[in-house]
C-alpha positions as CSV (number, residue, x, y, z in Angstrom):
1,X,-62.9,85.2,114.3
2,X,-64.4,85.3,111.0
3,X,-62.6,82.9,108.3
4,X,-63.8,82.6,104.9
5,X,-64.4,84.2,101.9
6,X,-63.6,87.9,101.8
7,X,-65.6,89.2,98.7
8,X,-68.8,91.3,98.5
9,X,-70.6,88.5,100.0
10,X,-69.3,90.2,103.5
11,X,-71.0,93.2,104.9
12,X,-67.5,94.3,105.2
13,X,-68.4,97.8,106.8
14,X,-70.3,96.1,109.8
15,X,-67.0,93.6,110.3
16,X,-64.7,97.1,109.8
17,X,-66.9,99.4,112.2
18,X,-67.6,96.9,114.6
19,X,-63.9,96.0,115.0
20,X,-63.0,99.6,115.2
21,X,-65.2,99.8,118.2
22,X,-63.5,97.3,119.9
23,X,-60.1,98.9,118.9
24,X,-58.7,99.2,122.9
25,X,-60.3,96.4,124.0
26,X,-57.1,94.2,124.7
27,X,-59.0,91.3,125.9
28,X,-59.9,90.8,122.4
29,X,-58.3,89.9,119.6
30,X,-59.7,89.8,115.9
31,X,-58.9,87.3,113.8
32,X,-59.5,87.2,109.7
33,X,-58.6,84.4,107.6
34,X,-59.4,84.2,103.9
35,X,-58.8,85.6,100.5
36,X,-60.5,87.8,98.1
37,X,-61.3,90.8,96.6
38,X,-62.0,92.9,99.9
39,X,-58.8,91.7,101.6
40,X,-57.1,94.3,100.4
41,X,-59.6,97.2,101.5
42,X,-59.4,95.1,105.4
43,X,-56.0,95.7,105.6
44,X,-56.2,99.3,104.7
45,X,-58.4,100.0,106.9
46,X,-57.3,97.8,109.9
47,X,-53.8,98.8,109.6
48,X,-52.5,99.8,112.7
49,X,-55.0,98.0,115.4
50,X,-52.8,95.8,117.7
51,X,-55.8,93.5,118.2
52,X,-56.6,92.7,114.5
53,X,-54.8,89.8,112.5
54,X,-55.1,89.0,108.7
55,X,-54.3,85.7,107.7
56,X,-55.0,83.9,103.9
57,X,-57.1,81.1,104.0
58,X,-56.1,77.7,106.5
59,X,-55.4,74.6,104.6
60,X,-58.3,71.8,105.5
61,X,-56.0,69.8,107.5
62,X,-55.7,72.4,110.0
63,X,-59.3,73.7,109.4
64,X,-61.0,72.2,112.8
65,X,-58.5,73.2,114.7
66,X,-58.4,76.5,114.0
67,X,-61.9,77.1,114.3
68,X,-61.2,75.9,118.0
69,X,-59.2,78.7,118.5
70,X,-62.0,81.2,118.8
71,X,-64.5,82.0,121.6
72,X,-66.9,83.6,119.1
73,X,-67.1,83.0,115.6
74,X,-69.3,85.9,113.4
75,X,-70.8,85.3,110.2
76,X,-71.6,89.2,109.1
77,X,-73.2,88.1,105.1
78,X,-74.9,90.8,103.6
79,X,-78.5,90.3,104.1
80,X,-79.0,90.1,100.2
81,X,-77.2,86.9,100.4
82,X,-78.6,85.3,103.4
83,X,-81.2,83.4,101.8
84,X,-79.2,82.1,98.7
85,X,-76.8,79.6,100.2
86,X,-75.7,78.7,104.0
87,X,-72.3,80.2,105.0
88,X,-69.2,77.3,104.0
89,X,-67.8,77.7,107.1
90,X,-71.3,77.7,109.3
91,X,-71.2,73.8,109.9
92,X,-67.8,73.1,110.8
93,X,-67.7,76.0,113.6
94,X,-71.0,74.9,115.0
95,X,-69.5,71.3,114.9
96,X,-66.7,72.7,117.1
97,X,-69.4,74.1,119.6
98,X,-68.5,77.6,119.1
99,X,-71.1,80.3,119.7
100,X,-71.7,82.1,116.3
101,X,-73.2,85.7,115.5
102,X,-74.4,85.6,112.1
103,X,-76.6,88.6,109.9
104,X,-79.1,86.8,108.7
105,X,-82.9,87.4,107.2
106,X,-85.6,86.3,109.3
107,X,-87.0,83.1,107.6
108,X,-83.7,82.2,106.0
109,X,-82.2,78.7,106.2
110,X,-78.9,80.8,107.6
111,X,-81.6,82.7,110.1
112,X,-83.3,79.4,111.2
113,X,-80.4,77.7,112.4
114,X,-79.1,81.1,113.9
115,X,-82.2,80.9,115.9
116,X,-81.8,77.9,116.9
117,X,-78.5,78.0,118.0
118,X,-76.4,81.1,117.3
119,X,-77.6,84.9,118.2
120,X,-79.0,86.1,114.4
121,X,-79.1,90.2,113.6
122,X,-81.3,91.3,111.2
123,X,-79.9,94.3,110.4
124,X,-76.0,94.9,108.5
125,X,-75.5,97.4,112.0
126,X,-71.9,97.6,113.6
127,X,-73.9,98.4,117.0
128,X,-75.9,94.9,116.7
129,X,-73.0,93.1,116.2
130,X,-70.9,94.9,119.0
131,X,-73.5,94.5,121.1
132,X,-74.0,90.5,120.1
133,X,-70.4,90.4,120.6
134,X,-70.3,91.8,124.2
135,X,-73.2,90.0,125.7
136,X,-71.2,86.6,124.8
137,X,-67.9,88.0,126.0
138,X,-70.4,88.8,129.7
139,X,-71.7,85.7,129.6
140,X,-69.2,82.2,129.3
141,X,-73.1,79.9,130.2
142,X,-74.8,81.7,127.7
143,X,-71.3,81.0,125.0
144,X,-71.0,77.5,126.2
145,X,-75.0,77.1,125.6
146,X,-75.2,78.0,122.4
147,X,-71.8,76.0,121.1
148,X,-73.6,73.2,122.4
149,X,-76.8,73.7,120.8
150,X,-74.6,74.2,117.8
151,X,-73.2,70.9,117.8
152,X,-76.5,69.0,118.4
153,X,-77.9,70.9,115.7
154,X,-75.2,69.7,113.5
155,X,-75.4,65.9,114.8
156,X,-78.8,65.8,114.9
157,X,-79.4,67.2,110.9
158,X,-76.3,66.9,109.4
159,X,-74.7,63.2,110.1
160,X,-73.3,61.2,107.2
161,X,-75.6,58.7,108.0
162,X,-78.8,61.3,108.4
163,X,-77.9,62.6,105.4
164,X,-77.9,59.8,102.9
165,X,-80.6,58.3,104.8
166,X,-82.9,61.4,103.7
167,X,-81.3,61.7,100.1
168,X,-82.1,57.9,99.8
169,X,-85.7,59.1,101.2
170,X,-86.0,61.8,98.9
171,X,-84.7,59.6,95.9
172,X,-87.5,56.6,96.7
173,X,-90.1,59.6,96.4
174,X,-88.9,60.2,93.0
175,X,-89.2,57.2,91.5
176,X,-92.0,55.8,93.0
């Protein structure tokens, strides 16, 4: 599944290529939710593929549990971006301990947490994500794994109460 923004943000040839290679794979079915600029150029070039659906974007009320409905979740940025900002979507599927396979640079705050508790490519490659893909598909432990090192991550860094405590933190620093 990949849900979120579909602009130039989105190494939208990796997602296209990759998905292509999967095209008679009927064990697995693609799922894209989002708007943008690209949306229409995914359509045109998915058209046809029994195993692809196009969605627009889920209202929030519906948001976790639609993120529940996929075994693997991919984040495919364009590495230009990687480093700017983390993924919207990147906390709520780990939160819903859902493996993810993200493109991410090494070093990155999107890479760290990949490496921690996702599978991170380094490269915008349609084979690297295929073959990210498969090994997860092969291996339920190793899926189950890292959705639960997902969540942990999440409760562990990203808590209400974690959070303010640290902002609190950060502000005392300031002042003092």
């Amino acid at each position: 599944m990949y849900s979120g923004t579909l602009n130039e943000k989105l190494s939208y040839n990796t997602l296209i290529k990759t998905i292509l290679e999967f095209k008679n794979k009927k064990n697995i079915i693609w799922i894209i939710s989002g708007e943008g600029p690209i949306k229409k150029l995914l359509i045109e070039k998915l058209s046809g593929l029994n195993n692809v659906i196009i969605l627009p974007f889920q209202s929030k009320d519906k948001l976790a549990l639609w993120l529940h409905l996929a075994d693997i979740h991919v984040i495919p940025q364009k590495l230009s971006v990687s480093n700017l900002v983390l993924p919207s979507k990147l906390l709520a599927i780990l939160s819903c301990c859902k493996p993810v396979i993200g493109i991410a640079k090494n070093g990155s705050d999107f890479g760290n947490i990949l490496d921690i508790c996702g599978i991170k490519l380094d490269k915008e490659d349609p084979e690297l994500l295929s073959n990210a893909i498969n090994k997860l598909l092969k291996n339920n432990k190793l899926r189950l794994r890292l959705g639960i090192k997902g969540r942990d991550y999440v409760m562990k860094n990203f808590e209400k109460e974690i959070v303010l405590d640290k902002l609190y933190k950060k502000i005392k620093e300031l002042i003092i």
